[in-house]
N, C-alpha and C positions, 0 to 999 in steps of 0.2 A: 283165123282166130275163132275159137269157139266161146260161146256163147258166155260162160264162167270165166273165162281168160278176159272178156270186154267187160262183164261187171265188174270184176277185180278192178281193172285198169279204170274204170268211170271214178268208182270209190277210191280210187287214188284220188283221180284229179280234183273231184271235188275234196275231198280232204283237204288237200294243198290249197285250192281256192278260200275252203272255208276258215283255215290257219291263215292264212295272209289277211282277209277281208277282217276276221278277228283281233288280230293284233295290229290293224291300221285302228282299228275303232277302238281297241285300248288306247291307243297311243295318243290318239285325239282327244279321248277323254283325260289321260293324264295330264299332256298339256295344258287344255282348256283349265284343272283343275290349279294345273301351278300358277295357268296367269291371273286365275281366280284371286289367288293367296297373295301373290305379289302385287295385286291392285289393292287389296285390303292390307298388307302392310304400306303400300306407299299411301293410302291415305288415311291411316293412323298415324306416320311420321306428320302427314300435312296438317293435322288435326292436332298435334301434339304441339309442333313449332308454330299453328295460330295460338295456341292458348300460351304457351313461352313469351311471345310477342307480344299478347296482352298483357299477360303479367310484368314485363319490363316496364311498360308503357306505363301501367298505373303504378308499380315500383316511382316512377320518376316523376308523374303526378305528387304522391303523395308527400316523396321526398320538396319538391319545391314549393310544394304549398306552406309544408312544415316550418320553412326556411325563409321562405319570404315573412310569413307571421312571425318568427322569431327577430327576422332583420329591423323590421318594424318594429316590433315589442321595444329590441334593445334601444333602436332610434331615440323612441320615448324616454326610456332611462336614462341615457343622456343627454337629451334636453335638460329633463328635470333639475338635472346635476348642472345645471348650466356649462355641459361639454357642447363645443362642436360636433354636428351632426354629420360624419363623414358619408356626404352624399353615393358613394361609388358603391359601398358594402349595400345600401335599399338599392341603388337603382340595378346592379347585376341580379338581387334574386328578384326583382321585380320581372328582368328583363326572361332571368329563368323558367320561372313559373308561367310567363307568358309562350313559352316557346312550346312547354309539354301540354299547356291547354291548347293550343291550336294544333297540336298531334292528337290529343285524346280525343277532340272531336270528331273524329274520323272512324272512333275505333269503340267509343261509349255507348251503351245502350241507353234508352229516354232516361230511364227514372235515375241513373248515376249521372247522367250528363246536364239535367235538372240542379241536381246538387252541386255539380261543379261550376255548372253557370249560376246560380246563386255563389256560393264561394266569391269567384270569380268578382263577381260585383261588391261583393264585402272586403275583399283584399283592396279593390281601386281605393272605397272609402279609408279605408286603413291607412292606403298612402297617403292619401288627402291630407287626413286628418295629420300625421306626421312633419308633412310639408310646411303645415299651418301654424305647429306647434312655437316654433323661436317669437320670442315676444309676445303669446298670450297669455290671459288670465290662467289663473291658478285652475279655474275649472273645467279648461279644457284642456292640460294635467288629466287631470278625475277624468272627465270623461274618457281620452285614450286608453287609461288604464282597466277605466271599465271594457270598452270596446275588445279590447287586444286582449285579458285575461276571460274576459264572459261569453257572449254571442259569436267570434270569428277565434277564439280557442275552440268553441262547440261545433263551427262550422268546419274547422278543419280534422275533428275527429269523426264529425259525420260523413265527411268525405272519405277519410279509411273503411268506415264499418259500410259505408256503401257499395267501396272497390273489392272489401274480402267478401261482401254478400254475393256480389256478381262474379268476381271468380269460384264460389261454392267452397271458400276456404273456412270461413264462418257463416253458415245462413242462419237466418235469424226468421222463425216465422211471421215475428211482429215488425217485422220491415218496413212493410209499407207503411205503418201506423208511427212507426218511428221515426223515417223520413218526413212523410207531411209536417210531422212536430215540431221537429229541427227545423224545417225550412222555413215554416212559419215562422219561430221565435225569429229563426236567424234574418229575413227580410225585413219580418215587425220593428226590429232592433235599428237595422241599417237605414229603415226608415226614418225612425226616431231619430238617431243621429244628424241624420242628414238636413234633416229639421233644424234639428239645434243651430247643428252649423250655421245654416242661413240665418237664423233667426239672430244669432253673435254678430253677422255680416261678414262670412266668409264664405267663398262658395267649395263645395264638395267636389271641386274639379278633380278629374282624375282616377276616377272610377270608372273602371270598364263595364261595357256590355257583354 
């Protein structure tokens, strides 16, 4: 084989070596690239179904807080009216609202879980106060209706604007400024109450921590 006939044939072989080692290192880098992509879609799916998850979760916060307050409200109404107080309709949203607060704690950031656990503590009174209501003065009347229309109607709106601020549904710059407020008024208030209450001689049993 002459000298031209062996470089030919080298320049083959290396050709062919260097087409093979080529398109091994495409092919690596393709894949690498797709499992690139399929790890960034599977955890945009993960990231998509926590925030789905959240939003259920304070969805049914919000819903039983609404509901328990309203079960209560009506309670009162029908004292008033001197109707029987159908114990089952409070004690089920009671029993409700208790069940998505010990889910949401799990799942709440401080400054929403603040607010809830205030709520939380204004709803117990709430019930208190309803329990209390058959055979009291006309003034504790008044005061339920204060409670239940003013300070834990406010409490339970601060609780939605707190849940769409944290899901970034509505943020609100003045958030934080608006929370301390609420939370204020709303303990200042449940404390008053609570007072009262004793002070009639009945105790405020029944208010959660």
């Amino acid at each position: 084989m002459d000298v031209t006939t062996l470089a030919v044939a080298l320049i083959g072989v290396g050709g062919t070596l260097g087409g093979t080692l080529g398109g091994a290192v495409l092919n690596q880098r393709a894949n690498r690239e797709q499992d690139e992509r399929a790890e960034r879609e599977r955890e945009r799916e993960r990231h998509e179904q926590a925030v789905q998850t959240r939003r259920d979760v304070y969805a049914r916060l919000n819903t039983t807080a609404r509901a328990y307050r309203v079960a209560a409200r009506d309670a009162v109404e029908a004292a008033k009216r001197g109707e029987d107080i159908d114990p089952a309709l409070l004690e089920s949203a009671k029993e409700a609202w208790a069940d998505q607060y010990s889910l949401a704690q799990m799942t709440l950031a401080k400054d929403v879980l603040d607010v809830a656990s205030a709520l939380n503590r204004a709803l117990g009174l709430g019930y208190a106060v309803v329990k209390h209501l058959p055979g009291s003065p006309d003034a504790a009347f008044r005061r339920a209706d204060t409670w239940f229309s003013g300070p834990l109607s406010d409490g339970v709106y601060l609780l939605r604007v707190a849940l769409r601020h944290d899901l970034g549904v509505e943020v609100d710059p003045d958030f934080e400024h608006t929370r301390a407020h609420f939370l204020a008024a709303l303990d200042s208030a449940r404390h008053d109450l609570a007072r009262l209450i004793a002070t009639g001689g009945t105790q405020a049993a029944g208010s959660s921590a």
